[in-house]
C-alpha positions in Angstrom: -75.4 69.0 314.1 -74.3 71.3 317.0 -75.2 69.6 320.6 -75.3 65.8 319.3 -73.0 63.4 320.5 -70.5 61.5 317.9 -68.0 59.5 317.4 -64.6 60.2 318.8 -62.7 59.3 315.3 -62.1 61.9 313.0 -64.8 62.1 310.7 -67.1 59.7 311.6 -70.1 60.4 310.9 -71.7 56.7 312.5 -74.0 57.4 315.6 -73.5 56.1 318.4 -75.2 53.4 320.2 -75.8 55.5 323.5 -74.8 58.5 324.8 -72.4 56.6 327.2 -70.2 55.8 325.0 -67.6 57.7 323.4 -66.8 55.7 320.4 -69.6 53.9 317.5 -69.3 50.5 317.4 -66.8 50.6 314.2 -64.3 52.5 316.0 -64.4 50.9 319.7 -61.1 49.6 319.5 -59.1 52.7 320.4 -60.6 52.0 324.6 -59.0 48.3 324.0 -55.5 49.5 323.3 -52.6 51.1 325.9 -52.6 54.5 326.5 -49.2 55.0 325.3 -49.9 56.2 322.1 -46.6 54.3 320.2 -47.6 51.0 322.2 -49.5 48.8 319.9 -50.7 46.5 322.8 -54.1 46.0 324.1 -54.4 47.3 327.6 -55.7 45.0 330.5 -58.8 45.2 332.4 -59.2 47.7 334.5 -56.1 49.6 333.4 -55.6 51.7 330.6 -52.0 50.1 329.7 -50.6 46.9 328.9 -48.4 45.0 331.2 -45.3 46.6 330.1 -43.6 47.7 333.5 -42.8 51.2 332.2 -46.2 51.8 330.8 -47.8 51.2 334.4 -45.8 53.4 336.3 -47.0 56.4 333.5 -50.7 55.5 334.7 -49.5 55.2 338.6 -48.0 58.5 338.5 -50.3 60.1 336.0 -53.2 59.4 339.0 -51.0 59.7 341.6 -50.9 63.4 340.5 -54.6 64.5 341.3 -54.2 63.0 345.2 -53.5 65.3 347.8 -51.1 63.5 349.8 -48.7 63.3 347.0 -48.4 67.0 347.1 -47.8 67.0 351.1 -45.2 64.4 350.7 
């Protein structure tokens, strides 16, 4: 219904566990993997890519965008 919180996956219609999370325990996986979407490998803790070299710098600069001394600079 309108107002609950669901799942993030198309058409699931499992509940979640809390209303923390974002995902229902079947579909928890997608947090796990790298934010590049054609990258197929799990990300590392505390980062939301893998190790690839490439794939880090797109999550430096896609924070580095919402700081204020980048703009000055």
């Amino acid at each position: 219904s309108i107002g609950h919180r669901c799942c993030k996956a198309h058409d699931c219609k499992t509940p979640l566990a809390s209303n923390c999370q974002h995902f229902c325990p079947d579909h928890h996986y997608p947090k796990l993997k790298c934010a590049v979407t054609v990258c197929e490998s799990d990300s590392l803790k505390g980062h939301q890519t893998c190790a690839d070299p490439d794939h880090r710098a797109l999550e430096r600069a896609y924070f580095t965008h919402g700081k204020s001394l980048y703009k000055l600079r």
